[in-house]
One Martini backbone bead per residue (centre of mass of N, CA, C, O) as a GRO file, in nm:
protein
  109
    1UNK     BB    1   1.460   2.336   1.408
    2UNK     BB    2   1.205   2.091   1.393
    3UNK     BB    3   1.035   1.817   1.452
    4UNK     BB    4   0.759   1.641   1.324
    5UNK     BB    5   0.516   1.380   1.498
    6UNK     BB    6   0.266   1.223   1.289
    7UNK     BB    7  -0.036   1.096   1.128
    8UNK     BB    8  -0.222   1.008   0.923
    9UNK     BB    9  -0.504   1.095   0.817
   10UNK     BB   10  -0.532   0.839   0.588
   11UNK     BB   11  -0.292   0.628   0.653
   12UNK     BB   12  -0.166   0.633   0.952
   13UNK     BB   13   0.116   0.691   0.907
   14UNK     BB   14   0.415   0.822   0.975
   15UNK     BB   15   0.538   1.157   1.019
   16UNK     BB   16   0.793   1.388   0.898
   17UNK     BB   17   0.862   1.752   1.011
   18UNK     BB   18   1.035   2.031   0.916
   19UNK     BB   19   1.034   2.297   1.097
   20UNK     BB   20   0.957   2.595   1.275
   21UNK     BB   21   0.994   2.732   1.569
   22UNK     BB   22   0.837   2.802   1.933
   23UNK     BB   23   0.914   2.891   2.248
   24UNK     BB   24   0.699   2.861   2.501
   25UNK     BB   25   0.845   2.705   2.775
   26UNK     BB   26   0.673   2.409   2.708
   27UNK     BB   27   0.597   2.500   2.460
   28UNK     BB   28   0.492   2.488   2.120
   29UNK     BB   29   0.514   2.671   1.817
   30UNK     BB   30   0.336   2.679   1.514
   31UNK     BB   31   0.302   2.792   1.112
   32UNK     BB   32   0.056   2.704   0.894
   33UNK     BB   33   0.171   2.828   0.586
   34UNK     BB   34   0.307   2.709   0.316
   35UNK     BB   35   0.399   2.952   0.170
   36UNK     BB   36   0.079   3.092   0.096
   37UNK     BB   37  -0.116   2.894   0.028
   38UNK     BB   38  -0.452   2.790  -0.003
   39UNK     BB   39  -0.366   2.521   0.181
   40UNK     BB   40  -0.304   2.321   0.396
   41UNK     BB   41  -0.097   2.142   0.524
   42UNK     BB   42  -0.064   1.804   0.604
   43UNK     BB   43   0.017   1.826   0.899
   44UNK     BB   44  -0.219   1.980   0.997
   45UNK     BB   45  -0.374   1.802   0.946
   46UNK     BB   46  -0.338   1.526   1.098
   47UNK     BB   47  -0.334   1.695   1.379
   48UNK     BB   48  -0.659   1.710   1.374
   49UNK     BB   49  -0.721   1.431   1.352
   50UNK     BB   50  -0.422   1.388   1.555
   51UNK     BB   51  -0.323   1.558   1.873
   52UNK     BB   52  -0.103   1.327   1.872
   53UNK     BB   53   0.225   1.376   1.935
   54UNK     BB   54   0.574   1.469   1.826
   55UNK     BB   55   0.880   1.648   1.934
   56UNK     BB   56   1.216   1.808   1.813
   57UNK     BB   57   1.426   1.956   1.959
   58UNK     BB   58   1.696   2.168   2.127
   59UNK     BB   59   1.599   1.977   2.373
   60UNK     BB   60   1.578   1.763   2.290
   61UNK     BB   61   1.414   1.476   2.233
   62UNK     BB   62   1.109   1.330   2.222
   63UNK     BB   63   0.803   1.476   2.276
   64UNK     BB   64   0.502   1.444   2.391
   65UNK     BB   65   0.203   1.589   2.250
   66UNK     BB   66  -0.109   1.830   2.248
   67UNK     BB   67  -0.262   1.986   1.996
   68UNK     BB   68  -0.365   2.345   1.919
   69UNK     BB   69  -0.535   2.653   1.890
   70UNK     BB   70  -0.482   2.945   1.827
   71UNK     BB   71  -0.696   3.221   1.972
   72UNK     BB   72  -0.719   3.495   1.982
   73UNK     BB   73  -0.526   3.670   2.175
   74UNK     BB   74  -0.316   3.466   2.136
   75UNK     BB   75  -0.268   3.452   1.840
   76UNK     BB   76  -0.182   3.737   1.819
   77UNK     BB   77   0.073   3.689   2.033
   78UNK     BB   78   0.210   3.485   1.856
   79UNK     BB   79   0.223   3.630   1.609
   80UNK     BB   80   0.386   3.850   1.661
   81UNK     BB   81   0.610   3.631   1.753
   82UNK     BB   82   0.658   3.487   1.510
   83UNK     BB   83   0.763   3.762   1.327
   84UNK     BB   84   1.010   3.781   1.458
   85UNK     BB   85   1.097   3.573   1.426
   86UNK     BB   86   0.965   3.545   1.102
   87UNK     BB   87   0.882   3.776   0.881
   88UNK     BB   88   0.722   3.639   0.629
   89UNK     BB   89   0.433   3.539   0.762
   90UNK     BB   90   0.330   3.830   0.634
   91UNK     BB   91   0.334   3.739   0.383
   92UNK     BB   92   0.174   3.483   0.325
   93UNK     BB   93  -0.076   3.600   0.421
   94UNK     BB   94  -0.089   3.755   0.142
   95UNK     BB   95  -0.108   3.520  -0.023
   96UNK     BB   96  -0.355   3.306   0.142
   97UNK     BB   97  -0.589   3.510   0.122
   98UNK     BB   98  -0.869   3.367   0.288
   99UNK     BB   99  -0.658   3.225   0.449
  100UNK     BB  100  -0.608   3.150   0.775
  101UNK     BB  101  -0.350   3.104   0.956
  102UNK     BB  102  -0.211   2.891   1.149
  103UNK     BB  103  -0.167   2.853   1.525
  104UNK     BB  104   0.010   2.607   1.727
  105UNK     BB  105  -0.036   2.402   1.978
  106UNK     BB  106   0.224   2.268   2.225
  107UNK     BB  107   0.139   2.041   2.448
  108UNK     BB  108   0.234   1.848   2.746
  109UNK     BB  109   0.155   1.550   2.842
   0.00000   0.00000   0.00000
């Protein structure tokens, strides 16, 4: 698990949210799964607003981070190593209906 701090989309307020994540490198990968709810979680939203954040991981120390969506090739090769760490986000997927499960990359500012 790993802490995400993001802005409020409205409140413009900080927020702290605990994740399971995936570190690719330098990069951290998050999956806005909601545990198949038919809506993006809070924190999507957030991040969308203002893709300037920070994340905390077992690398220690909070690092500020740039945050973006992973498309095509990547989000599928991304998709399915998120799926070996938890299994269970291909069940989500299937709860979430039409809503496409997004995949986020935290790149290192």
């Amino acid at each position: 698990m790993g802490l995400l701090e993001t802005v409020g989309a409205k409140s413009g307020e900080p927020r702290t949210t605990p994740l399971l994540y995936l570190e690719e490198g330098d990069r951290v990968v998050l999956v806005a799964s909601k545990a198949g709810a038919a809506r993006h979680p809070a924190w999507y939203h957030n991040l969308r607003a203002q893709p300037e954040v920070s994340f905390s991981g077992r690398r220690g120390g909070r690092r500020p981070y740039r945050a973006r969506l992973a498309e095509g090739p990547e989000r599928d090769r991304l998709w399915a190593r998120v799926n070996d760490l938890y299994a269970g986000y291909d069940t989500y997927q299937g709860r979430a209906g039409t809503r496409r499960i997004p995949v986020v990359v935290l790149e290192p500012r």
